[in-house]
C-alpha positions in Angstrom: 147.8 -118.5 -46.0 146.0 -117.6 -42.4 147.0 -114.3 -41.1 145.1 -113.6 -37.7 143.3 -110.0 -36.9 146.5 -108.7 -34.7 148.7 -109.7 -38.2 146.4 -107.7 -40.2 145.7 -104.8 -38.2 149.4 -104.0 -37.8 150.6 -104.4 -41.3 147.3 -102.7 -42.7 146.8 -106.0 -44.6 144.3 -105.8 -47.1 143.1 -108.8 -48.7 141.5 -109.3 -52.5 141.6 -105.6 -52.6 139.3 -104.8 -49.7 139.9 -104.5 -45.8 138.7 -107.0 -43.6 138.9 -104.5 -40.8 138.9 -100.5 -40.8 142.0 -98.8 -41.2 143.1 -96.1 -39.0 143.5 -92.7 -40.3 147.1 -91.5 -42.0 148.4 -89.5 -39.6 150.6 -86.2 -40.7 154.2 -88.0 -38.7 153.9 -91.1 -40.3 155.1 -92.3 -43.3 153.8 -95.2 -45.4 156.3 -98.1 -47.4 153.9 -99.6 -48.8 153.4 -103.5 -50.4 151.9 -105.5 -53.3 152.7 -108.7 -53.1 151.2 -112.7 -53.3 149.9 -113.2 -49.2 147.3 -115.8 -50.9 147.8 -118.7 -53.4 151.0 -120.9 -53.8 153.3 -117.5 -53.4 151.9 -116.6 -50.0 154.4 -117.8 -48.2 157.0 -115.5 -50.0 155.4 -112.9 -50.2 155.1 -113.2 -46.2 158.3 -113.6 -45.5 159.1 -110.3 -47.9 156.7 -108.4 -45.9 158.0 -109.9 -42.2 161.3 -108.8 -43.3 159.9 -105.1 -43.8 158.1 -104.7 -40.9 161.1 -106.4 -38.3 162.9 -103.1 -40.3 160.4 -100.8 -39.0 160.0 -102.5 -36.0 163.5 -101.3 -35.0 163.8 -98.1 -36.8 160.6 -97.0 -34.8 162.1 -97.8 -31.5 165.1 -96.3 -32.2 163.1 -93.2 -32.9 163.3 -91.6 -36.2 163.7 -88.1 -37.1 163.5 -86.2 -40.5 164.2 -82.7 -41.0 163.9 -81.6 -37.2 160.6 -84.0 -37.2 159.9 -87.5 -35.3 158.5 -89.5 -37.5 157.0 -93.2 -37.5 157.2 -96.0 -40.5 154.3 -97.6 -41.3 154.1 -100.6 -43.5 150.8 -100.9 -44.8 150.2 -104.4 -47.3 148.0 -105.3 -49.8 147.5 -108.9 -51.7 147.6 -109.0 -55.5 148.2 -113.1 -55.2 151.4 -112.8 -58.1 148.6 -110.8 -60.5 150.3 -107.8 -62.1 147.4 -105.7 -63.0 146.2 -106.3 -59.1 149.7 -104.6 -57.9 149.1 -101.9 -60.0 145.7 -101.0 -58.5 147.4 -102.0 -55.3 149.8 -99.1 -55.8 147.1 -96.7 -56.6 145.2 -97.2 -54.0 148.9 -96.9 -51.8 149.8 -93.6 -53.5 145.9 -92.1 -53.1 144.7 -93.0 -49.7 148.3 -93.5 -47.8 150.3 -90.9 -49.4 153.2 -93.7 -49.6 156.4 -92.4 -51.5 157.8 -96.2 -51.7 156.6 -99.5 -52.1 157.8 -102.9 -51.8 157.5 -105.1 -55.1 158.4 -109.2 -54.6 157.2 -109.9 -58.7 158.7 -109.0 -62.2 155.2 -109.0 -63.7 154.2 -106.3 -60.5 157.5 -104.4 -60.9 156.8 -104.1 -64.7 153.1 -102.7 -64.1 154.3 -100.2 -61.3 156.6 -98.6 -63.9 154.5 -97.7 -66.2 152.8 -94.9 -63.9 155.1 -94.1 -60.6 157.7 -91.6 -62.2 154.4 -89.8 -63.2 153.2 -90.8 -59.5 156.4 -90.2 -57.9 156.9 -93.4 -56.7 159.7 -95.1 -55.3 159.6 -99.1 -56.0 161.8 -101.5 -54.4 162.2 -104.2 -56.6 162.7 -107.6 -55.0 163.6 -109.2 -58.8 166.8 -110.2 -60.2 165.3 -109.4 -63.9 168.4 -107.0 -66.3 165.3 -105.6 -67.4 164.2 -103.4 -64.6 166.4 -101.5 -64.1 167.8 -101.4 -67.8 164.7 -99.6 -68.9 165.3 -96.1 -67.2 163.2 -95.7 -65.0 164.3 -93.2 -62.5 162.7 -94.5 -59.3 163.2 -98.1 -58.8 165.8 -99.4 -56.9 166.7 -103.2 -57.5 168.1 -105.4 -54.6 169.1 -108.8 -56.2 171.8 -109.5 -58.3 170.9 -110.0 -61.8 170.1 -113.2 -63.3 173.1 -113.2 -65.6 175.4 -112.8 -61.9 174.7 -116.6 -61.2 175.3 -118.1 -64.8 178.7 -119.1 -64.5 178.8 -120.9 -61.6 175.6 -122.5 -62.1 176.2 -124.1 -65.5 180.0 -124.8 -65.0 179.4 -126.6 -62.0 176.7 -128.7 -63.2 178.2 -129.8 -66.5 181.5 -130.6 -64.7 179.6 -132.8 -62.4 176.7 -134.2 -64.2 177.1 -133.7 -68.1 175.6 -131.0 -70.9 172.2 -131.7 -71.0 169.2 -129.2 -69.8 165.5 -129.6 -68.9 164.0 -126.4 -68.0 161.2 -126.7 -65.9 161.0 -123.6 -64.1 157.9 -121.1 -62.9 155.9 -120.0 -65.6 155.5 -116.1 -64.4 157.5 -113.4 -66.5 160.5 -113.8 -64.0 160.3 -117.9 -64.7 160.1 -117.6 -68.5 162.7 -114.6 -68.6 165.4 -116.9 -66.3 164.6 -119.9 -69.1 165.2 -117.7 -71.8 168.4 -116.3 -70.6 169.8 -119.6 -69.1 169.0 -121.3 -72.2 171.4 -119.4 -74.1 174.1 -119.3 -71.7 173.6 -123.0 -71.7 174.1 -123.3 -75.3 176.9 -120.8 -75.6 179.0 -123.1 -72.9 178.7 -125.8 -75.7 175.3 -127.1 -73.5 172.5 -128.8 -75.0 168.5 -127.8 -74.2 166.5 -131.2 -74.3 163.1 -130.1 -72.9 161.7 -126.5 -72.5 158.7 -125.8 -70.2 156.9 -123.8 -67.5 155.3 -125.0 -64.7 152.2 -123.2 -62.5 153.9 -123.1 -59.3 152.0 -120.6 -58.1 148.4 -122.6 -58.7 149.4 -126.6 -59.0 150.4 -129.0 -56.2 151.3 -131.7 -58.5 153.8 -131.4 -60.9 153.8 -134.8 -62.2 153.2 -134.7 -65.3 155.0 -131.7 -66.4 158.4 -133.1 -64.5 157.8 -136.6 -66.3 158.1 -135.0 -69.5 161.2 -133.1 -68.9 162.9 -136.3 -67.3 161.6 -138.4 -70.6 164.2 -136.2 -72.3 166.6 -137.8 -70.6 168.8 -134.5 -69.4 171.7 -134.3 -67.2 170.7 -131.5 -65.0 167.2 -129.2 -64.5 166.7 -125.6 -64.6 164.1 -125.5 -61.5 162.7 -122.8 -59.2 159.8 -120.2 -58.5 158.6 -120.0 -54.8 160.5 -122.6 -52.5 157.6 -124.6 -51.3 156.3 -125.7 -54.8 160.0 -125.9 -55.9 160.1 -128.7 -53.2 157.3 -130.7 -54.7 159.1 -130.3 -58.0 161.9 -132.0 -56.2 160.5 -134.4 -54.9 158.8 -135.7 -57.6 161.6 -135.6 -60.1 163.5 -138.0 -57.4 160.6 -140.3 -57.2 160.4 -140.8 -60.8 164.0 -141.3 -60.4 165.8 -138.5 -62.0 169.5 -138.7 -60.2 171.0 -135.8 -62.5 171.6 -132.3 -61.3 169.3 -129.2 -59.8 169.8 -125.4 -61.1 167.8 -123.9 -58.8 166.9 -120.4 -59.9 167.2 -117.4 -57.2 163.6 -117.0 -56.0 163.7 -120.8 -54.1 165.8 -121.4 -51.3 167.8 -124.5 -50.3 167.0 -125.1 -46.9 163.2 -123.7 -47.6 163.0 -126.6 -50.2 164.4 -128.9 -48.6 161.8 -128.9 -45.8 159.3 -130.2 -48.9 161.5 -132.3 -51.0 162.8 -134.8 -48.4 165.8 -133.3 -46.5 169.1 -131.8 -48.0 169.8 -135.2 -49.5 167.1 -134.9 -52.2 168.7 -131.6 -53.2 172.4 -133.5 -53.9 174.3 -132.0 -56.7 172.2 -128.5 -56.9 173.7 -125.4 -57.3 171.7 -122.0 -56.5 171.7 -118.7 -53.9 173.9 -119.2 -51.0 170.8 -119.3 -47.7 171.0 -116.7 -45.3 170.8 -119.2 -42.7 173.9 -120.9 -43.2 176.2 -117.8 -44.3 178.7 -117.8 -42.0 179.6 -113.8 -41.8 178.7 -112.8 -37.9 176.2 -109.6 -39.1 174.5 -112.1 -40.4 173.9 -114.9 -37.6 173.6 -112.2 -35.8 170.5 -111.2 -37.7 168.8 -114.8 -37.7 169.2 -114.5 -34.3 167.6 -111.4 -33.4 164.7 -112.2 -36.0 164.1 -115.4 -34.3 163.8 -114.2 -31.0 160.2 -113.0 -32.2 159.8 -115.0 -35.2 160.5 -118.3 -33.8 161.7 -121.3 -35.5 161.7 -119.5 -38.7 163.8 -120.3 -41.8 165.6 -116.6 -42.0 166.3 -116.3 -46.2 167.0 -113.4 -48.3 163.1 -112.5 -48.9 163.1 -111.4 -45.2 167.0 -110.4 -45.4 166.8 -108.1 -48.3 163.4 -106.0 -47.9 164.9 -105.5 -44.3 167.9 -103.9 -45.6 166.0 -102.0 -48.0 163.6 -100.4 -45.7 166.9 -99.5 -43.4 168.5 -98.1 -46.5 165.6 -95.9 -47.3 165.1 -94.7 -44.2 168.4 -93.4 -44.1 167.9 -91.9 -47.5 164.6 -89.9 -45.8 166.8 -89.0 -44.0 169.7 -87.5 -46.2 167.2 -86.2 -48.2 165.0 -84.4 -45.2 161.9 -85.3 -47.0 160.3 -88.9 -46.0 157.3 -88.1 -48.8 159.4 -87.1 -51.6 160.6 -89.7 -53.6 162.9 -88.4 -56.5 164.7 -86.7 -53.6 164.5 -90.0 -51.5 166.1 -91.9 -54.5 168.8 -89.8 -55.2 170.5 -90.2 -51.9 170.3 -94.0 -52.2 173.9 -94.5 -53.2 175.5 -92.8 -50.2 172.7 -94.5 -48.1 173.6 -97.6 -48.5 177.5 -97.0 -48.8 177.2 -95.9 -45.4 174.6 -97.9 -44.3 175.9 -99.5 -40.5 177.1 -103.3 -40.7 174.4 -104.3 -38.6 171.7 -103.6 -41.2 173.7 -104.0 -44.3 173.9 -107.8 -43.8 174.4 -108.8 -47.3 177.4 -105.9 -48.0 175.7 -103.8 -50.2 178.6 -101.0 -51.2 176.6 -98.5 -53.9 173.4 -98.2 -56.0 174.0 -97.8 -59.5 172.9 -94.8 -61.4 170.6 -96.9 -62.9 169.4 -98.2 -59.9 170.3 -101.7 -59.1 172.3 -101.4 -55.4 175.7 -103.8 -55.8 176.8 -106.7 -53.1 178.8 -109.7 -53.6 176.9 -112.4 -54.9 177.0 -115.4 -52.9 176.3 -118.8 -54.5 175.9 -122.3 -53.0 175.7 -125.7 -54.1 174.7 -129.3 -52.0 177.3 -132.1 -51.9 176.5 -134.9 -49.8 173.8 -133.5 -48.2 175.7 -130.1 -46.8 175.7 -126.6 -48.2 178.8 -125.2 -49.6 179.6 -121.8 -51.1 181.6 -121.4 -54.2 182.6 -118.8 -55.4 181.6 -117.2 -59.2 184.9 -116.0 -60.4 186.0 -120.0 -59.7 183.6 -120.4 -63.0 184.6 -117.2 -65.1 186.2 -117.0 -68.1 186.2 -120.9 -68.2 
């Protein structure tokens, strides 16, 4: 992925752990959120669109003028590569903490998230965790805040719509990073416990590989009904693809991380996705705040496909701006976390796109989660409590 010299210079971008152009000085009113995220390699595009989301935040927060405790302040997002490698985002954060004094950063990967929180309680370190991993959150740690649902949210709907329409038999094929092998591992027994069998069981690099041939002609051999599939939505579009031109006609699970209409611009059009179930897009929500929001991103961003890994980092950055604000400290992060929860309870509608009511006391801020599936090449939501119980 190409970013030109006005891209870098205002997001601080710092590629392969070195600047291509000198950084300006921290200045003593402004306040660094900081990210680690892939901005190379087969991620880079999500890891972009995570970072466009954070800056269009403090885009608008900085024209609306922000003040904390009596002081006008400016956000700063300052980004650094670590292309999906979780030892690289936790340099990446030391270097954040140490040279821009940044209380919070952004985090798009489990494997990054689970390196950061080894060190930032002792580093005071707030990290936003754009990962729908039970773990994160269930281990303690007192400054991360998650902003997906949980895996186990989507389970339901997505394996008692697929074995109503297509039958009980599961290739997993998903993305072989910690949050790809920790989805398999949690859908495969949900699978099984709804009376589902698991024919085939592998990872594929979407992060490195452009052909997934092989790997999704094995899993078809196996002759399943439906496919667990996802990582990044581009490379989840090539998977696909080349499932439907080996002629697999069964059923997609498509885990959180891709989304529809992003992956349909690689497979072959909505068509190619018939029969999937996964996250509800942003794009075709039909709740005004949220049009509303496509809209105004697009007037600078144009043509863009508007999904949840711009949506949610925006809200975040909102949120804990807000929560600077409560807390009257924009460099302290213990006191930045703990007024998260009335932050983003009373966060306006106009940022708080998804609904977010609370955050957790272990950390994981709450909304409705929205699910989708295709049928005859259209998007429709369902709704998860259809699928409980059952």
């Amino acid at each position: 992925m190409a970013f030109s010299r006005r891209d870098i210079l205002a997001a601080g971008l710092v590629l392969g752990g070195a600047a291509l152009w000198p950084m300006r000085a921290h200045a003593a009113d402004t306040i660094t959120i900081g990210f680690t995220g892939p901005l190379s390699g087969g991620a880079a595009f999500y890891g972009k669109n995570v970072l466009d989301g954070m800056k269009f935040a403090a885009n608008e927060i900085n024209e609306q003028g922000l003040e904390i405790n009596g002081k006008k302040t400016t956000l700063e997002i300052v980004a650094f590569d670590d292309q999906y490698n979780p030892s690289q985002a936790a340099i990446n954060a030391q270097r954040l903490v140490q040279e821009y004094k940044a209380p919070v950063v952004v985090v798009p990967h489990s494997g990054g998230i689970s390196a950061l929180q080894t060190r930032n309680e002792q580093q005071n370190l707030l990290i936003v965790a754009y990962s729908s991993l039970p773990e994160l959150t269930a281990r303690g740690n007192r400054l991360t805040l998650q902003m997906p649902p949980n895996i186990t949210d989507y389970f339901p709907a997505f394996t008692g719509y697929e074995m109503e329409r297509f039958g009980k038999n599961l290739a997993i094929a998903v993305t072989d990073s910690d949050y790809g092998k920790v989805w398999a591992d949690l859908f495969k027994s949900a699978w099984e416990e709804a009376g589902g069998t698991v024919v085939s069981n592998d990872t594929l690099s979407y992060n490195k590989s452009a052909d997934f041939y092989s790997g999704v002609s094995r899993a078809i051999s196996k002759k399943p009904d439906v496919m667990l599939i996802g990582g990044p939505s581009e490379p989840t579009g090539l998977v696909v693809k080349q499932a439907r031109e080996l002629g697999y006609k069964g059923g997609f699970a498509v885990i959180d991380q891709a989304k529809f209409d992003e992956v349909a611009q690689v497979s072959g059009g909505m068509e190619s996705l018939e029969g999937s179930v996964g996250v509800l897009p942003m794009m075709l929500d039909r709740a005004p705040v949220v049009q509303a929001f496509v809209k105004r991103f697009r007037q600078t961003h144009p043509d863009r496909i508007v999904g949840t890994e711009i949506g949610l980092p925006y809200i975040a950055v909102h949120a804990v701006a807000d929560a600077m604000k409560l807390a009257g400290s924009g460099t302290d992060a213990t006191a930045i976390r703990a007024k998260l929860d009335k932050a983003f309870a009373d966060l306006p509608e106009q940022f708080n796109l998804m609904g977010y009511y609370d955050v957790t006391e272990q950390g994981h801020a709450r909304m409705n989660t929205r699910v989708a599936v295709v049928e005859d090449g259209k998007v429709r939501e369902i709704q998860v409590s259809e699928f409980e119980g059952k």
